[in-house]
KEPAGU-13934 format. One record per atom (N, C-alpha, C): residue number from 1; residue in one letter; atom name; z negated, y, x. Coordinates in nm, 2 decimals, decimal comma. Layout:
BEGIN
<site NUM; 'A'; 'CA'; <Z; Y; X>>
...
END
This chain:
BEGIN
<site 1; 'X'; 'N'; <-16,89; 2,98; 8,37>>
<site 1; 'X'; 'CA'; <-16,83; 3,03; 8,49>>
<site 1; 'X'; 'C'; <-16,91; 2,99; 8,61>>
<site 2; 'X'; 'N'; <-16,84; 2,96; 8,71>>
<site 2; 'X'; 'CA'; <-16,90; 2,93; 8,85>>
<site 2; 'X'; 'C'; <-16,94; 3,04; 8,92>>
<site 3; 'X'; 'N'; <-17,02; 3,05; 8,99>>
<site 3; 'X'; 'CA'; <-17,12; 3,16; 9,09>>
<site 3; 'X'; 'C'; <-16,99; 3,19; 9,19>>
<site 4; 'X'; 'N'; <-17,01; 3,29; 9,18>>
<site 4; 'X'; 'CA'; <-16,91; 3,39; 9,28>>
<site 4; 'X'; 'C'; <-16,97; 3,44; 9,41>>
<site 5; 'X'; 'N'; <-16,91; 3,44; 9,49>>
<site 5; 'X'; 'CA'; <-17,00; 3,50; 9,63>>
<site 5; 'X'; 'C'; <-16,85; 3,57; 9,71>>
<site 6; 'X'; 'N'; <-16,88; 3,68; 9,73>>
<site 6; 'X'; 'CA'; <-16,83; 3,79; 9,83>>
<site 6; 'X'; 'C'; <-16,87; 3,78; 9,99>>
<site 7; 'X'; 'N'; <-16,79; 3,66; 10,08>>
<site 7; 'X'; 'CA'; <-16,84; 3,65; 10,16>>
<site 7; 'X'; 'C'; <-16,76; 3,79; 10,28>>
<site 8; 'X'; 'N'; <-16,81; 3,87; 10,41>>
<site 8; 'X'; 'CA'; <-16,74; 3,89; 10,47>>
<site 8; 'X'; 'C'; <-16,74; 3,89; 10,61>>
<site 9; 'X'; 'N'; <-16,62; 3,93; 10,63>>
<site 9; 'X'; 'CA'; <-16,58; 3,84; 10,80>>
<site 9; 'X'; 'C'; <-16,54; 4,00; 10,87>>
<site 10; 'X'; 'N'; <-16,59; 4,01; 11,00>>
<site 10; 'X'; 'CA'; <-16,58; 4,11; 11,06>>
<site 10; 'X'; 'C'; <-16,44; 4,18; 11,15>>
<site 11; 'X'; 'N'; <-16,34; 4,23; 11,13>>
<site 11; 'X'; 'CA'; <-16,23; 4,24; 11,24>>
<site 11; 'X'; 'C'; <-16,25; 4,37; 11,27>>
<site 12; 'X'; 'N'; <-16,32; 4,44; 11,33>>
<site 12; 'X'; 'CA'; <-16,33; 4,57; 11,35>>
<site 12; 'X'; 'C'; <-16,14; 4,61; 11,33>>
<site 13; 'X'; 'N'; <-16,05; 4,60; 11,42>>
<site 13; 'X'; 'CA'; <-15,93; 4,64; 11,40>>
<site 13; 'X'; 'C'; <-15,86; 4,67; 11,26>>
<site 14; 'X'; 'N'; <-15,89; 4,55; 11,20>>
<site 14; 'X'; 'CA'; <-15,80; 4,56; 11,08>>
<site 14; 'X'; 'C'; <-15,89; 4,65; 10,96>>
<site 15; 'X'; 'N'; <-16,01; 4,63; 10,98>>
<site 15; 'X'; 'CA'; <-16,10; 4,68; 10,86>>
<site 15; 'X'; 'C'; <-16,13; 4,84; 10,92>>
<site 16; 'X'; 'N'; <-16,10; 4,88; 11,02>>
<site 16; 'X'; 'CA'; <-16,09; 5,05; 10,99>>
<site 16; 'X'; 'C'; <-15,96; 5,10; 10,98>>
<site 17; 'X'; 'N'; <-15,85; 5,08; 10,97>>
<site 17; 'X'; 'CA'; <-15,73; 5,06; 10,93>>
<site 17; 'X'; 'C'; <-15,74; 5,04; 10,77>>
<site 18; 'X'; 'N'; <-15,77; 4,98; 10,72>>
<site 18; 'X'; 'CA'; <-15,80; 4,91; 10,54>>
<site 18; 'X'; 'C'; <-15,91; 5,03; 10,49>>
<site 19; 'X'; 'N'; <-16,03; 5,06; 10,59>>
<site 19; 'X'; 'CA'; <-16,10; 5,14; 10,48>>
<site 19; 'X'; 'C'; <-16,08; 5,30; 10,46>>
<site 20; 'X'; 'N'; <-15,93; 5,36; 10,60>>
<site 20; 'X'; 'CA'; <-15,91; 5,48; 10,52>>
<site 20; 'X'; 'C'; <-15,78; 5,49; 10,45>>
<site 21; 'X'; 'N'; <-15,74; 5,37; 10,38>>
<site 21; 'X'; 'CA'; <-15,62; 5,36; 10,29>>
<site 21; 'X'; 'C'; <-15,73; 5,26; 10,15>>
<site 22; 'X'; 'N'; <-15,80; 5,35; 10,08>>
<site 22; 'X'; 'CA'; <-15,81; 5,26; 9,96>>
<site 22; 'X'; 'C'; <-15,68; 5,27; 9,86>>
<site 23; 'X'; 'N'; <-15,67; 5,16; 9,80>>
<site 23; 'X'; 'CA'; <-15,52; 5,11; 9,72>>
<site 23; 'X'; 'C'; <-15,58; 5,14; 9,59>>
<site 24; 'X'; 'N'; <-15,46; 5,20; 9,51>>
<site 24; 'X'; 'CA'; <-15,50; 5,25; 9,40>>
<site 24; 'X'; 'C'; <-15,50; 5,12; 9,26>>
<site 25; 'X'; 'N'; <-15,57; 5,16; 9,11>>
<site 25; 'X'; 'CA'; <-15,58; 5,06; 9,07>>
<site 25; 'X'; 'C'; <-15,39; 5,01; 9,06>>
<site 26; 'X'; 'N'; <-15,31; 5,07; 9,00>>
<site 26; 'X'; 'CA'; <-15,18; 5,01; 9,01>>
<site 26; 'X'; 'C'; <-15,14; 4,90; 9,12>>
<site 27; 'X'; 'N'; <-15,17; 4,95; 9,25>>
<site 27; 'X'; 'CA'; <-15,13; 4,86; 9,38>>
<site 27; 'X'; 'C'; <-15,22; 4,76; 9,38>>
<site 28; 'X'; 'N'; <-15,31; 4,75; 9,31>>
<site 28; 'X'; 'CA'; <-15,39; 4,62; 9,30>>
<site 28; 'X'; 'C'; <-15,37; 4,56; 9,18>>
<site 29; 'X'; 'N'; <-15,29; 4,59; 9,10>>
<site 29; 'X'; 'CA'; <-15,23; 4,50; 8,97>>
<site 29; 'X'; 'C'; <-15,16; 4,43; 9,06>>
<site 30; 'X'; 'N'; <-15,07; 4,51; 9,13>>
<site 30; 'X'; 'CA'; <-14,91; 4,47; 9,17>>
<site 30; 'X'; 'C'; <-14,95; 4,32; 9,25>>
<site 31; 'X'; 'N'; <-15,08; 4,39; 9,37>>
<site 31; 'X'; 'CA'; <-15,12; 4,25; 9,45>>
<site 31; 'X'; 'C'; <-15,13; 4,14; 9,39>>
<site 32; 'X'; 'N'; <-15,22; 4,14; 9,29>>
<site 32; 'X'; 'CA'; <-15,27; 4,06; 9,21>>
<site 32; 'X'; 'C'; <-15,16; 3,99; 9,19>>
<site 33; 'X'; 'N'; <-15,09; 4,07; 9,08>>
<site 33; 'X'; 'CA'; <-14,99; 3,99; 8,99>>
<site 33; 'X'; 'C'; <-14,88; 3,92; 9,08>>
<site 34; 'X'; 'N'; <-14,86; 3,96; 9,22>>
<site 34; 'X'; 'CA'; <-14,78; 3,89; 9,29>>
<site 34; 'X'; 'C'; <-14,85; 3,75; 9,38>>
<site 35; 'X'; 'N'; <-15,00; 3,72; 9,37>>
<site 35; 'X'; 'CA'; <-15,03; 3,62; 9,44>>
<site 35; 'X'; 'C'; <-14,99; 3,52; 9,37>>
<site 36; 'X'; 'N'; <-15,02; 3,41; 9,46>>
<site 36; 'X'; 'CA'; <-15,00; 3,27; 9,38>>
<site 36; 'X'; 'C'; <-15,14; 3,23; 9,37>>
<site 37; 'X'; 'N'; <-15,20; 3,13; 9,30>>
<site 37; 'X'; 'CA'; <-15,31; 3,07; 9,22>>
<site 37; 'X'; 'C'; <-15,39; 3,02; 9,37>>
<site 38; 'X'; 'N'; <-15,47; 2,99; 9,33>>
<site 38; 'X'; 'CA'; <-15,55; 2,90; 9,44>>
<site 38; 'X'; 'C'; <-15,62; 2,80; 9,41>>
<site 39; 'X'; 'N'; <-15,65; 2,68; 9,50>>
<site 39; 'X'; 'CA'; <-15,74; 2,56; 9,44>>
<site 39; 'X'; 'C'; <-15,84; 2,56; 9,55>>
<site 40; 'X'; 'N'; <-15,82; 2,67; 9,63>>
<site 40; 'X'; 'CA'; <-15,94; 2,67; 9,76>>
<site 40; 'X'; 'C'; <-16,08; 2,71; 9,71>>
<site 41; 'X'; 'N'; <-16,19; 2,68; 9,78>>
<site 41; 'X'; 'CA'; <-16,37; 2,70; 9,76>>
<site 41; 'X'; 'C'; <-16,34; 2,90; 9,82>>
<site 42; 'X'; 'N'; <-16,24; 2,91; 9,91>>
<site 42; 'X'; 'CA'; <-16,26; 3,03; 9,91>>
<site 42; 'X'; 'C'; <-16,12; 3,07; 9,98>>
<site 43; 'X'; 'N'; <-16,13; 3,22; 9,92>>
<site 43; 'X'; 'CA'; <-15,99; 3,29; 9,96>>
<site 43; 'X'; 'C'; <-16,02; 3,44; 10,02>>
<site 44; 'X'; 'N'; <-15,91; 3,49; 10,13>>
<site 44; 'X'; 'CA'; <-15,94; 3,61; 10,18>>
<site 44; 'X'; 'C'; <-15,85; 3,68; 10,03>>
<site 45; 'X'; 'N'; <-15,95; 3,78; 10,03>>
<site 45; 'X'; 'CA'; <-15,89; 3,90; 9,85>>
<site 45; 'X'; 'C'; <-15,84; 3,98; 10,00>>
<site 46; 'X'; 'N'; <-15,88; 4,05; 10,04>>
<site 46; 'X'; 'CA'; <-15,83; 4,19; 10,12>>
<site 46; 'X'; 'C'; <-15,88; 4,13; 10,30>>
<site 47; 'X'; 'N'; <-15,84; 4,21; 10,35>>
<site 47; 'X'; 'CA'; <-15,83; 4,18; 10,49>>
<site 47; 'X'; 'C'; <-15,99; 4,20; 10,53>>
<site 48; 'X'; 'N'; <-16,03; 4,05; 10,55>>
<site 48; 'X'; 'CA'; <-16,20; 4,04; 10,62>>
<site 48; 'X'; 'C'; <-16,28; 4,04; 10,49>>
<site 49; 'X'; 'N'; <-16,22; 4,03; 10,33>>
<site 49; 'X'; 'CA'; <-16,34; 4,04; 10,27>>
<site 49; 'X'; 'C'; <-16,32; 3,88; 10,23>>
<site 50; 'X'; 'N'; <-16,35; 3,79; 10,16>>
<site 50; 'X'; 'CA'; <-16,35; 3,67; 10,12>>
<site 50; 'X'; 'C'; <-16,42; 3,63; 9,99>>
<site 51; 'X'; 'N'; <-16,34; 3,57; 9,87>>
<site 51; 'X'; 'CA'; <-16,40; 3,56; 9,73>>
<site 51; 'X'; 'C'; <-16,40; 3,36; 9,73>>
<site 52; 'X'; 'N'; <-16,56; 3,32; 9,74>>
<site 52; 'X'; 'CA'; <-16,60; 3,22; 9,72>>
<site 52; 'X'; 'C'; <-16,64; 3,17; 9,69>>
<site 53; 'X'; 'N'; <-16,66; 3,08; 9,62>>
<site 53; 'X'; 'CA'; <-16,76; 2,96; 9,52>>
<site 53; 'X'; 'C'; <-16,89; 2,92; 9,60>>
<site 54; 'X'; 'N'; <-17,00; 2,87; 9,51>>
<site 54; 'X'; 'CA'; <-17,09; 2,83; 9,53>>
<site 54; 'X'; 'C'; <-17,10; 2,73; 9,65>>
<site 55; 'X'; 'N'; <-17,02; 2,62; 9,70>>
<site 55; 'X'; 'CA'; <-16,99; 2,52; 9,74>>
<site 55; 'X'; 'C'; <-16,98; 2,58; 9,93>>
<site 56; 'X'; 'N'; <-16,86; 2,70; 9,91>>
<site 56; 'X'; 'CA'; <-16,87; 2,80; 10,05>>
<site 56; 'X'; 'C'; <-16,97; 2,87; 10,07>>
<site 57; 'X'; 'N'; <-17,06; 2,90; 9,96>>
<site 57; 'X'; 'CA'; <-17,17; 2,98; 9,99>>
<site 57; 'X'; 'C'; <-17,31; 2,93; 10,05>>
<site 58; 'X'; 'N'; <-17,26; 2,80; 10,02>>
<site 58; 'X'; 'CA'; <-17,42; 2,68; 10,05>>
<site 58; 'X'; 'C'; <-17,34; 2,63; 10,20>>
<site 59; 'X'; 'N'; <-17,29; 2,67; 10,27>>
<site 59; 'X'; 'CA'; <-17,21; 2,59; 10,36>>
<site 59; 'X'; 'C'; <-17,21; 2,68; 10,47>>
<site 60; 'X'; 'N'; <-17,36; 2,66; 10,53>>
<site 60; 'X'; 'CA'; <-17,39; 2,77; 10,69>>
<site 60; 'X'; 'C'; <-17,30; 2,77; 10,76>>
<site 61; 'X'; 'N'; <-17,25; 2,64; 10,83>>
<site 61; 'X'; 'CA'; <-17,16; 2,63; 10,93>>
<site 61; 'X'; 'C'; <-17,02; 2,62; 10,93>>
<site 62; 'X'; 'N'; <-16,99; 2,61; 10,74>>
<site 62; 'X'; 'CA'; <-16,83; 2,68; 10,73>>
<site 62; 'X'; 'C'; <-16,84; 2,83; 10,73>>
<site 63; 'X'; 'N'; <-16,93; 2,89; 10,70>>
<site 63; 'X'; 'CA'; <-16,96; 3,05; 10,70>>
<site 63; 'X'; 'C'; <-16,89; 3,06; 10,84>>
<site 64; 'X'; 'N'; <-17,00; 3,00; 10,92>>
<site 64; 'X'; 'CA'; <-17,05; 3,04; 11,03>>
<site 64; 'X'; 'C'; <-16,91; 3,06; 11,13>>
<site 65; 'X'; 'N'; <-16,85; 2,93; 11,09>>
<site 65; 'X'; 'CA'; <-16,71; 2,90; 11,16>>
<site 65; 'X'; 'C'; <-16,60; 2,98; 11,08>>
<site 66; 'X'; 'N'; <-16,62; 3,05; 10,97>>
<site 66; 'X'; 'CA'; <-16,51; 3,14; 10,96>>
<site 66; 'X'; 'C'; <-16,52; 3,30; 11,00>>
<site 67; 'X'; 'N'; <-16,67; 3,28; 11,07>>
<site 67; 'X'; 'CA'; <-16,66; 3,48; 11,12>>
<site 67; 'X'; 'C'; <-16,74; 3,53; 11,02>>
<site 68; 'X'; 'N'; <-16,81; 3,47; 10,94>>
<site 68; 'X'; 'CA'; <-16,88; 3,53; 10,78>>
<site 68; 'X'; 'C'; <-17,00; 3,62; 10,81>>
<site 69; 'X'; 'N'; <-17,03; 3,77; 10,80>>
<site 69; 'X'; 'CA'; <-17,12; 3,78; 10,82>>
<site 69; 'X'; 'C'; <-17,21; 3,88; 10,70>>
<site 70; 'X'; 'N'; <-17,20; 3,88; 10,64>>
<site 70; 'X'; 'CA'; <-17,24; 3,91; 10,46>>
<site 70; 'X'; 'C'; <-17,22; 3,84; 10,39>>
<site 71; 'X'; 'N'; <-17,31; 3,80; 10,31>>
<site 71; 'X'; 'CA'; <-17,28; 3,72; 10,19>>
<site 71; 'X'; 'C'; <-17,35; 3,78; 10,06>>
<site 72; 'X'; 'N'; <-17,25; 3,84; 9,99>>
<site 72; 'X'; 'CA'; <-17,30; 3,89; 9,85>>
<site 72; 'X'; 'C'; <-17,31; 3,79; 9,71>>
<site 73; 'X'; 'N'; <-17,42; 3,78; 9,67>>
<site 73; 'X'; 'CA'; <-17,44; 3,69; 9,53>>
<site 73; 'X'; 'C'; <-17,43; 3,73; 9,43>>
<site 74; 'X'; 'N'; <-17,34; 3,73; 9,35>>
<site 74; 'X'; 'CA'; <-17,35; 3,80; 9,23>>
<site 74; 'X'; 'C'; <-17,39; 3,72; 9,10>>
<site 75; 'X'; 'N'; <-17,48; 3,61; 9,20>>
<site 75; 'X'; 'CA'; <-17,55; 3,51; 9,06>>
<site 75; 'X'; 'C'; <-17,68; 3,49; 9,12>>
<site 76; 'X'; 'N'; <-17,76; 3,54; 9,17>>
<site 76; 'X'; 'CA'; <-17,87; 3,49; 9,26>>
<site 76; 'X'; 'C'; <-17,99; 3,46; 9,14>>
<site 77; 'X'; 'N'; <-18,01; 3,38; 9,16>>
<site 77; 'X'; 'CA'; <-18,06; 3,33; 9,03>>
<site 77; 'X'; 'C'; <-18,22; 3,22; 9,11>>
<site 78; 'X'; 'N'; <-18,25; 3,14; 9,01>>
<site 78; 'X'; 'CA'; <-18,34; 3,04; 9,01>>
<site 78; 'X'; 'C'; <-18,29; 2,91; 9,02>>
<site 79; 'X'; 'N'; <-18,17; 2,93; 8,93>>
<site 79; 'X'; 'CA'; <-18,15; 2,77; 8,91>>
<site 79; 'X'; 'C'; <-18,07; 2,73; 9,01>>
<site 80; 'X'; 'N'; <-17,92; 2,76; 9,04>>
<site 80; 'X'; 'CA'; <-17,84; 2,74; 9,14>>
<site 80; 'X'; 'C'; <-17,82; 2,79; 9,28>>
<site 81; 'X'; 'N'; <-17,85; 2,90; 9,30>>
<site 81; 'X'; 'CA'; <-17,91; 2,98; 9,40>>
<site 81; 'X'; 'C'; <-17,97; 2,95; 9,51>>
<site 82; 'X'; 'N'; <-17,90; 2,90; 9,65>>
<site 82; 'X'; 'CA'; <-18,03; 2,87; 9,77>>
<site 82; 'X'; 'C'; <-18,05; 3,00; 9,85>>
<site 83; 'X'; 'N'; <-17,92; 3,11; 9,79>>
<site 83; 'X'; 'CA'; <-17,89; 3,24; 9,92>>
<site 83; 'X'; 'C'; <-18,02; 3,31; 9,90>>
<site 84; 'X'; 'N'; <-18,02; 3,34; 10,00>>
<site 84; 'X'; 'CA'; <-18,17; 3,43; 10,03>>
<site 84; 'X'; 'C'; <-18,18; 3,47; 10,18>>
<site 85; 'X'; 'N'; <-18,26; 3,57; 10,20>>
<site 85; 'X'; 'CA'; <-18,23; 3,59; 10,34>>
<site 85; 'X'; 'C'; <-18,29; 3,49; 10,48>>
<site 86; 'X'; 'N'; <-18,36; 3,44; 10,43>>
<site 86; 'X'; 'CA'; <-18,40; 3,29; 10,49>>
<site 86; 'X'; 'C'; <-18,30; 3,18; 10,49>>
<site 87; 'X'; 'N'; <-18,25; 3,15; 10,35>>
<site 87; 'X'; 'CA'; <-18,13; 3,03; 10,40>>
<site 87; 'X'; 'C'; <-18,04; 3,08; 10,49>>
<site 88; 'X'; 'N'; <-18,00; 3,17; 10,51>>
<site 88; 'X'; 'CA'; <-17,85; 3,21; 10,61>>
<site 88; 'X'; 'C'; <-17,94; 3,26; 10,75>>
<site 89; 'X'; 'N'; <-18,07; 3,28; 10,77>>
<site 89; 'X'; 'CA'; <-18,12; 3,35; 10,91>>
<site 89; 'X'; 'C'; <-18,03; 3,46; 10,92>>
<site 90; 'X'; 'N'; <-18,10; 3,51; 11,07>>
<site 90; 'X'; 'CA'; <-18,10; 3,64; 11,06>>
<site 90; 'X'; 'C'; <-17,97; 3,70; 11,12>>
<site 91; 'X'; 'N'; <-17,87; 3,60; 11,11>>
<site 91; 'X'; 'CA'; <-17,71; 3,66; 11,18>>
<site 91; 'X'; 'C'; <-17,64; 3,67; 11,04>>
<site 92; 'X'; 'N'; <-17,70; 3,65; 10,92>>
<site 92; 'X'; 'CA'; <-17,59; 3,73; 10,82>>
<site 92; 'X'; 'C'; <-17,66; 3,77; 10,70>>
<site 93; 'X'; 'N'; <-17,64; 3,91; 10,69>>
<site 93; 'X'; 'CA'; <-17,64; 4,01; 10,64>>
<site 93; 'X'; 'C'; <-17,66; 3,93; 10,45>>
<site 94; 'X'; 'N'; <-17,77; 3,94; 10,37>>
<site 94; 'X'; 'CA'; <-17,74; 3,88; 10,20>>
<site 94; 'X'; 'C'; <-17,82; 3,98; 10,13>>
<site 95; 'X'; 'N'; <-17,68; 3,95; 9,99>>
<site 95; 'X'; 'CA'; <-17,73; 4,06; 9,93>>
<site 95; 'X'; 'C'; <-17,73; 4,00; 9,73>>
<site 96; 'X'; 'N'; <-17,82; 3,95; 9,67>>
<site 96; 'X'; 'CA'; <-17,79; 3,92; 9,55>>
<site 96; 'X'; 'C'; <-17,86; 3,97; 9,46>>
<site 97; 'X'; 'N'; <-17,71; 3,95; 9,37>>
<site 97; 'X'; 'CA'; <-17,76; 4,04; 9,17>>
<site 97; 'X'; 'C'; <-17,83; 3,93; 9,13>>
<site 98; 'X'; 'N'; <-17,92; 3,94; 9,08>>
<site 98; 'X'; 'CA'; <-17,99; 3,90; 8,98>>
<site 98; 'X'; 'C'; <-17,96; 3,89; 8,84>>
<site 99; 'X'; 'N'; <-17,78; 3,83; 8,85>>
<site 99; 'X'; 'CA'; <-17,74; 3,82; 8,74>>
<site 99; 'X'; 'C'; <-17,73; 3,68; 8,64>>
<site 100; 'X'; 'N'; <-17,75; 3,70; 8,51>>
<site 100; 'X'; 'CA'; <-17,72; 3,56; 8,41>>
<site 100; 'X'; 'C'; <-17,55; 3,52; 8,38>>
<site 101; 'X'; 'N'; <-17,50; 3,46; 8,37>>
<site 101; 'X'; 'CA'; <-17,38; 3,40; 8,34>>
<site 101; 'X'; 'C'; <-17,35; 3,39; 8,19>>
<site 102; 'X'; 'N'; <-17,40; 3,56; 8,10>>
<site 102; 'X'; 'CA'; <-17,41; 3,50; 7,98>>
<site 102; 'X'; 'C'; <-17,32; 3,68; 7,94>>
<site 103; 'X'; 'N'; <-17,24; 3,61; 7,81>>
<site 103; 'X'; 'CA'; <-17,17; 3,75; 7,74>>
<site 103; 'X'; 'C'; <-17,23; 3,88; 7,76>>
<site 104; 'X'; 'N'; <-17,37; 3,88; 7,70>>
<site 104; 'X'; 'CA'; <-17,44; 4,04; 7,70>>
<site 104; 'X'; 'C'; <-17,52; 4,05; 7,84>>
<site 105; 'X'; 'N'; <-17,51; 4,00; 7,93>>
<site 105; 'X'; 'CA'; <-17,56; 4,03; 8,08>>
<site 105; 'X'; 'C'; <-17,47; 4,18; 8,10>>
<site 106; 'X'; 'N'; <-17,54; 4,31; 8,12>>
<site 106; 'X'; 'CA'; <-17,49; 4,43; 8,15>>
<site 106; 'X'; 'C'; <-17,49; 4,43; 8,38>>
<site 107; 'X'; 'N'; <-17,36; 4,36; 8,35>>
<site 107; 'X'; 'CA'; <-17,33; 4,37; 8,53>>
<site 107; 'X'; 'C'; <-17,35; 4,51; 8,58>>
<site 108; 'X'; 'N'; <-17,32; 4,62; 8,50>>
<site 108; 'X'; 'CA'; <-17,25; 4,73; 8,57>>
<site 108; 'X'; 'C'; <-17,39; 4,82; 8,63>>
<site 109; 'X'; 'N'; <-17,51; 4,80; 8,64>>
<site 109; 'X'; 'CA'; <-17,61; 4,89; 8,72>>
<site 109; 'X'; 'C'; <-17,62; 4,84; 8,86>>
<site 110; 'X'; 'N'; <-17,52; 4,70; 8,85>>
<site 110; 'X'; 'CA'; <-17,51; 4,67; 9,03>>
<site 110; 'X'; 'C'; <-17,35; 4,71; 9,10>>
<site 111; 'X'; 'N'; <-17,24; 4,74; 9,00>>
<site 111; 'X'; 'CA'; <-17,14; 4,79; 9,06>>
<site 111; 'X'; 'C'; <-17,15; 4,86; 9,17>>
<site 112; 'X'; 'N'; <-17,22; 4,95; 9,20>>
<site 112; 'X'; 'CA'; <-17,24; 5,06; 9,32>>
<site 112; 'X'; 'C'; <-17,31; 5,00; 9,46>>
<site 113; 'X'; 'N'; <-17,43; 4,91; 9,42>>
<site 113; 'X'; 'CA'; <-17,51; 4,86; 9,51>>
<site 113; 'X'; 'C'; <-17,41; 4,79; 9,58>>
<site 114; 'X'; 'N'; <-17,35; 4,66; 9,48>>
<site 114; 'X'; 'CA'; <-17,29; 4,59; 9,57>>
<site 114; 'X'; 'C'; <-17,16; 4,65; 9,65>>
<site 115; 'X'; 'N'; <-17,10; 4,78; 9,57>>
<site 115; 'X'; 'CA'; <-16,98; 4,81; 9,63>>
<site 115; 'X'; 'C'; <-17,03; 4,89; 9,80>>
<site 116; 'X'; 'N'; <-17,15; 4,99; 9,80>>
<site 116; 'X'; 'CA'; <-17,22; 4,99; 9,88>>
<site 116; 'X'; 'C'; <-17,26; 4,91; 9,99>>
<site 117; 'X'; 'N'; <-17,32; 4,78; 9,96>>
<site 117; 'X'; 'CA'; <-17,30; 4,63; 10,05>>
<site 117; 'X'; 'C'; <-17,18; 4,62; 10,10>>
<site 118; 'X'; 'N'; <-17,08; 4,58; 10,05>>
<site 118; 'X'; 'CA'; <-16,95; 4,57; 10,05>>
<site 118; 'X'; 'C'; <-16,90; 4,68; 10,15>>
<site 119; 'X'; 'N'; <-16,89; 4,79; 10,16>>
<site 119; 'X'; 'CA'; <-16,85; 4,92; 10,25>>
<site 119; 'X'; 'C'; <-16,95; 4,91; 10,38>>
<site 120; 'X'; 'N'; <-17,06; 4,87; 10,34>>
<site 120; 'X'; 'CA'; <-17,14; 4,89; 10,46>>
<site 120; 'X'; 'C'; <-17,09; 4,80; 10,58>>
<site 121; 'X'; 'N'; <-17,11; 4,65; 10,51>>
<site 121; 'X'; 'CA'; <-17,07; 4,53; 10,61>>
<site 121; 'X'; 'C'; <-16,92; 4,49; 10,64>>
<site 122; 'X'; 'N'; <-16,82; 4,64; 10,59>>
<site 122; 'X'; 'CA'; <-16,67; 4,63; 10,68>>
<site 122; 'X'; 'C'; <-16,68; 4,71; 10,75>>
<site 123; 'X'; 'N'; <-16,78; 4,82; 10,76>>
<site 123; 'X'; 'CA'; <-16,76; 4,93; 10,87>>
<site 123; 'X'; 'C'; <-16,91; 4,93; 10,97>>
<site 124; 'X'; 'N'; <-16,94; 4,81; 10,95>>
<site 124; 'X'; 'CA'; <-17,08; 4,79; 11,07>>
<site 124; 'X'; 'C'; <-16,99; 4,75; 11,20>>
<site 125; 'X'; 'N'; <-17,02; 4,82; 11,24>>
<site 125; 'X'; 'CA'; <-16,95; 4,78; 11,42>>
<site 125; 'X'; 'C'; <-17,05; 4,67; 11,49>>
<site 126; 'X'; 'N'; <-16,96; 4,57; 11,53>>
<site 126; 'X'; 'CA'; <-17,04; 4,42; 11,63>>
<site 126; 'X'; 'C'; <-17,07; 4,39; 11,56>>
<site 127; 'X'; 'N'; <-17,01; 4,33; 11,42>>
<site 127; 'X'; 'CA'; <-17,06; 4,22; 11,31>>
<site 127; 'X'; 'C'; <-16,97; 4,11; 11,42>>
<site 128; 'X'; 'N'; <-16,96; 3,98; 11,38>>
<site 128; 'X'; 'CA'; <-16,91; 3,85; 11,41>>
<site 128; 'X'; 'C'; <-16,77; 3,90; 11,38>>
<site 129; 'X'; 'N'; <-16,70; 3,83; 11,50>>
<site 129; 'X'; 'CA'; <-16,55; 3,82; 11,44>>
<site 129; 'X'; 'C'; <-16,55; 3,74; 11,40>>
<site 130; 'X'; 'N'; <-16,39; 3,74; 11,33>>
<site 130; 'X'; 'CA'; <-16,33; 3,61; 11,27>>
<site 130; 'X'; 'C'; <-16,30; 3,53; 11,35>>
<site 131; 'X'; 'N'; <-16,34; 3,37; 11,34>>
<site 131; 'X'; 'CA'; <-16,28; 3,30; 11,46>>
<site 131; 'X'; 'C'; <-16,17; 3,21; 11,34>>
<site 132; 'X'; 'N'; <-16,06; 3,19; 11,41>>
<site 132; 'X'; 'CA'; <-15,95; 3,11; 11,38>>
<site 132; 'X'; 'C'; <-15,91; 3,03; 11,46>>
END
């Protein structure tokens, strides 16, 4: 499996709008099941969050130019791994699991932290907008 990165983009308007309507698990089948596939390095999942490959994650200045201002790793590792809070400097926000890419790797003692990351850097006021 390829390295996952949770990048996010700041719209103050739309993302306090989005974080006092959380969607239940059903309405996120439904989303799901109704998108179409993707061949993109990266896709918006929910309004300002962004689910991206290694490729978007190593890529300052496509971050930079999409408004990115967190970037969550959920593979931060040794081997593939350049994210750290030094590669991106000090305009975005990183946060990585120290996870392996293997069957018995137990993800779930980082579910909260990152969901935490994740809440924190949609509701930080004067993060970067999205530029389009």
């Amino acid at each position: 499996m390829a390295e996952e990165d949770t990048l996010l983009s700041k719209d103050p308007e739309s993302s306090r709008a989005h974080l006092a309507e959380t969607p239940t698990v059903k309405e996120l089948e439904e989303l799901l099941s109704t998108g179409r596939p993707s061949c993109n390095h990266v896709d918006e999942v929910w309004p300002n969050l962004f689910l991206g490959d290694l490729v978007t994650a190593h890529n300052r200045f496509g971050l930079w130019k999409m408004g990115i201002s967190h970037v969550l790793n959920a593979t931060h590792g040794k081997i593939f791994c350049q994210g750290s809070h030094s590669f991106y400097g000090p305009t975005t926000e990183y946060y990585g699991v120290p996870a392996y890419d293997l069957p018995d790797f137990d993800l779930s003692p980082y579910f909260y932290p990152a969901a935490e990351f994740i809440h924190k850097a949609l509701s930080t006021p004067g993060a970067p907008q999205r530029r389009r």
